[in-house]
N, C-alpha and C positions, 0 to 999 in steps of 0.2 A: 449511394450505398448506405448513408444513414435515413433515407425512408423505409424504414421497417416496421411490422406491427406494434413496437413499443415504445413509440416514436407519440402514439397516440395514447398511453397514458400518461401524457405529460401535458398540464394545459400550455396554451401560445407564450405565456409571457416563460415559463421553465427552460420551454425550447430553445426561447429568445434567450434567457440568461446564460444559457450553457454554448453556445453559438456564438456568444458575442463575450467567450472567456480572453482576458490578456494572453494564455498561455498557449492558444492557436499559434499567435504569431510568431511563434519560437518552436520551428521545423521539427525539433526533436520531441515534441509533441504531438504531433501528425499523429501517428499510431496509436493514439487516442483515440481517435474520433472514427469509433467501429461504432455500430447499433447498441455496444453494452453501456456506452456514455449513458445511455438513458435512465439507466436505471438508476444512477446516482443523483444528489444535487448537483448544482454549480459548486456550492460552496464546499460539499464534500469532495470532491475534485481540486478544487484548489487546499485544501486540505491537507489531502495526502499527498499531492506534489509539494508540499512544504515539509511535512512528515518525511519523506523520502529524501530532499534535499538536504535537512539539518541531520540528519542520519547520518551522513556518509553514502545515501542511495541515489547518489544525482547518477548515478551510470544507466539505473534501474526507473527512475521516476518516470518513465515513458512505459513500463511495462506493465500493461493491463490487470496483470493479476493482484498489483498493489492498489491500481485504484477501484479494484472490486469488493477489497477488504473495504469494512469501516471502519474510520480513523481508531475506534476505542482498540480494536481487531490489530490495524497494522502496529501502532505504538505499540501495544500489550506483548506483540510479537517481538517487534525488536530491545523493548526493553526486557523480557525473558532471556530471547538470545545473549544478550549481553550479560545479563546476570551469572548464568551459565556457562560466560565464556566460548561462545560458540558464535562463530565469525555470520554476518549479517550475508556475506557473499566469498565466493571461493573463485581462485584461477586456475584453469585448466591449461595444462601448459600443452597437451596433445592437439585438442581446437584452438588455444590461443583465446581463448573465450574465457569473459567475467558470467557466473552463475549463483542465481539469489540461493539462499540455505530455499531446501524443500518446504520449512514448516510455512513459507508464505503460502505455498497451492495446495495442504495437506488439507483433508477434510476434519473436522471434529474426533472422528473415530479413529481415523490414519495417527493424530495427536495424539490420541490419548494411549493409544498402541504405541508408537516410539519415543515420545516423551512424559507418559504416566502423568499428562495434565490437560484438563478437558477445555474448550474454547471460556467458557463461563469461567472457573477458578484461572486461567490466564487474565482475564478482560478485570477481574475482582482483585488478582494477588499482584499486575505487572501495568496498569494503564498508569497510576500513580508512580512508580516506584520512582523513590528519591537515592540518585547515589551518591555514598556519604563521601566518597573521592572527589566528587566534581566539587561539592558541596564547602569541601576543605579548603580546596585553590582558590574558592570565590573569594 
């Protein structure tokens, strides 16, 4: 299922790095490994499963739409989120189901309609942001 046309814009040894990831061999990764892997590096891949894990997004870190962001993209998201005060993920006590906040799958435009901040002034005002709480307790 991963021979698909974009499979072939990646040369042999990409293939090989991305195939021969540590984080296959841990099941809850499986659902990775659709045709969009391609699009990414190896390294951006391990990346944002790291991104996602020190977050608090280990429930999430197998869910594609995080590792479609680019890391500057995913971080800038969750440290907005957080600035704002707006939970990174919500429980649904009707399904019983964990659900990422929407701004992970929101388009540019959909952002700047319900949070009045475009993907660029996120990636510029939130990829750094230092908070002076954590910063205290060190």
């Amino acid at each position: 299922h991963l021979l698909t046309p974009s499979i072939w814009q990646k040369s042999a040894k990409q293939i090989e790095e991305i195939l021969e990831l540590d984080c296959w061999k841990n099941q809850k990764y499986n659902s990775l490994l659709t045709p969009s892997i391609w699009q990414r590096k190896a390294n951006q891949i391990i990346t944002n499963i790291q991104i996602c894990e020190e977050n608090g997004l280990e429930l999430f870190s197998n869910n594609m739409i995080l590792i479609k962001l680019t890391d500057k993209e995913l971080l800038s998201k969750i440290n907005y989120l957080k600035v704002i005060g707006h939970p990174l993920y919500t429980f649904n006590e009707k399904t019983n189901k964990y659900y990422l906040n929407p701004i992970f799958s929101m388009s540019n435009k959909n952002m700047q309609v319900r949070y009045g901040i475009s993907k660029k002034q996120l990636i510029t005002n939130y990829l750094s942001y230092e908070f002076k709480e954590e910063k205290q307790k060190k």
